[in-house]
C-alpha positions in Angstrom: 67.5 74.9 127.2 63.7 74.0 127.2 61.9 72.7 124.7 59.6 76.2 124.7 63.5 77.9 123.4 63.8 77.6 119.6 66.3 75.1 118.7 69.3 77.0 117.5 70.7 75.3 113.7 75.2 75.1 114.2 75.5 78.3 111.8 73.3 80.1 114.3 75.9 79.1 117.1 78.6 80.0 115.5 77.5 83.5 115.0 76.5 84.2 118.2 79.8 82.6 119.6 81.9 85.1 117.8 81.6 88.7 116.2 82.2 88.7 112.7 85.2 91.0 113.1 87.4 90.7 116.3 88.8 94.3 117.3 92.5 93.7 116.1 90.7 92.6 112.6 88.2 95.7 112.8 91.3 97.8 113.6 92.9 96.8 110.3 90.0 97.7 108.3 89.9 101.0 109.5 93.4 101.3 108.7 93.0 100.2 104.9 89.9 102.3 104.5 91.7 105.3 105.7 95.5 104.6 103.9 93.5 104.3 101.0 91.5 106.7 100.9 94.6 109.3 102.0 96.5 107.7 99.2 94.0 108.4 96.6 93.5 111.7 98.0 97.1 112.0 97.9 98.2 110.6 94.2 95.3 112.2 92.8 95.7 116.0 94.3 99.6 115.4 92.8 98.9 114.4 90.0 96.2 117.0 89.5 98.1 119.6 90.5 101.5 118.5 88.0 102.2 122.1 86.6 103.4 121.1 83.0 102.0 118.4 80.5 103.4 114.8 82.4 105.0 112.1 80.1 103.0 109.1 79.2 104.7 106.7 81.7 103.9 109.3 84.5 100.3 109.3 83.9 100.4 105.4 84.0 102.3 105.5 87.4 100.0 107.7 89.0 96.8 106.5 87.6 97.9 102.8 88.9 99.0 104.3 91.9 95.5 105.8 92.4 93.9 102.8 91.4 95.1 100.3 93.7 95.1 103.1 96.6 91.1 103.2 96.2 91.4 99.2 96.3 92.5 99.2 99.3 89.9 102.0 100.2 87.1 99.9 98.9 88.4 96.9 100.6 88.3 98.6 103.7 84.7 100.1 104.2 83.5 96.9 102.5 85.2 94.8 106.0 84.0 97.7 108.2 80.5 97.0 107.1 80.6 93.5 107.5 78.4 92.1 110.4 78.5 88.1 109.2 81.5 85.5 109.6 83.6 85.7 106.6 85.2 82.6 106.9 88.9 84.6 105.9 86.8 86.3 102.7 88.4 89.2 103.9 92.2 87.3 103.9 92.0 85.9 100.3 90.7 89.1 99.0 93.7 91.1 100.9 95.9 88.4 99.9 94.4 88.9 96.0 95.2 92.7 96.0 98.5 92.4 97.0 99.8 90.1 94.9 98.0 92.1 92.2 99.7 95.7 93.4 102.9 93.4 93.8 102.6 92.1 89.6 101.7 95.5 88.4 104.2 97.5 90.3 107.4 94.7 89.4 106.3 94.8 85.3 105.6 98.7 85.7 108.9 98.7 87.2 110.5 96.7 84.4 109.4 98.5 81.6 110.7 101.7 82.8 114.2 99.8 83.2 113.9 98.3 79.6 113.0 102.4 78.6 115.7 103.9 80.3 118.3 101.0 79.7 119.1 100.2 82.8 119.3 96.8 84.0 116.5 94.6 84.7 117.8 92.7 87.4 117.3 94.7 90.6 113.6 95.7 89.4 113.0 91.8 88.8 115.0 90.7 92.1 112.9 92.8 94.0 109.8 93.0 92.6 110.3 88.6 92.9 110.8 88.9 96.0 107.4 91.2 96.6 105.4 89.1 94.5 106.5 85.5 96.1 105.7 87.1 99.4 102.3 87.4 98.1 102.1 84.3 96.8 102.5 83.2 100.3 100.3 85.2 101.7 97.5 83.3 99.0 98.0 79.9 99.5 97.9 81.0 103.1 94.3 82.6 102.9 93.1 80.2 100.8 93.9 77.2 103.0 92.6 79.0 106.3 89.2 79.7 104.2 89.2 75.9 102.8 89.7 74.6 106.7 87.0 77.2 108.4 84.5 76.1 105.4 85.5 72.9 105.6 84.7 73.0 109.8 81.4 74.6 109.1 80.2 71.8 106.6 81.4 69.8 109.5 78.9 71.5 112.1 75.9 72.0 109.6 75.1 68.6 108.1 73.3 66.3 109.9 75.5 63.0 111.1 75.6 60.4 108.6 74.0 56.9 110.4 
């Protein structure tokens, strides 16, 4: 380096060391944009094309069903589009919508047990087991985002004398 070459600041580095979605991660996205979007495409044209008035509890199903498909969607294009270092963004916000799909689908789940009297137990066993696995997968994303942001206020301020 010269000193006619701009001095380059650590978060400048650090973009130009790495693109801000590796293939395998960029892969992924695409994936989630387009399983989403086919799912809402999906839920939706069944749903819209139900021949007879649906009960209540059917509508709820497919509307939540839609919902979180178009999540996923949205989640998707908004990673494809990213051209800047998330710093696991992308993981804690995965992480959030599954452990939301995960709560929604168990207590969904449950209250159609409690209306049909059948048993609670395998809904709640199962869904549990979903929704701790989610739970991991947020403490996980949260502590790789706390260490990465925690490195890069390592490499931006200026050493202490």
């Amino acid at each position: 380096m010269t000193e006619d070459e701009p001095r380059l600041s650590a978060r400048e580095m650090i973009e130009r060391l790495e693109p801000a979605l590796s293939p395998k991660r960029r892969l992924r996205a695409v994936v989630a944009l387009a399983a989403g979007s086919a799912g809402a495409l999906f839920a939706g044209a069944l749903w819209w094309s139900e021949p007879g008035p649906l009960p209540e509890r059917t509508h709820l199903a497919f509307a939540t069903l839609t919902v979180f498909c178009l999540a996923w969607a949205c989640y998707g294009g908004w990673l494809v589009t990213r051209r800047v270092p998330l710093f696991a963004a992308d993981r804690v916000i995965a992480a959030w919508l599954g452990l939301a799909a995960s709560l929604t689908t168990t207590g969904v789940l449950a209250a159609f047990a409690v209306q049909r009297g059948t048993g609670l137990g395998l809904p709640l066993a199962v869904g549990g087991l979903f929704v701790a696995g989610a739970l991991v997968l947020v403490v996980r994303a949260h502590a790789r985002q706390a260490a990465l942001l925690r490195r890069l206020r390592e490499l931006t301020e200026p050493p202490s004398s």
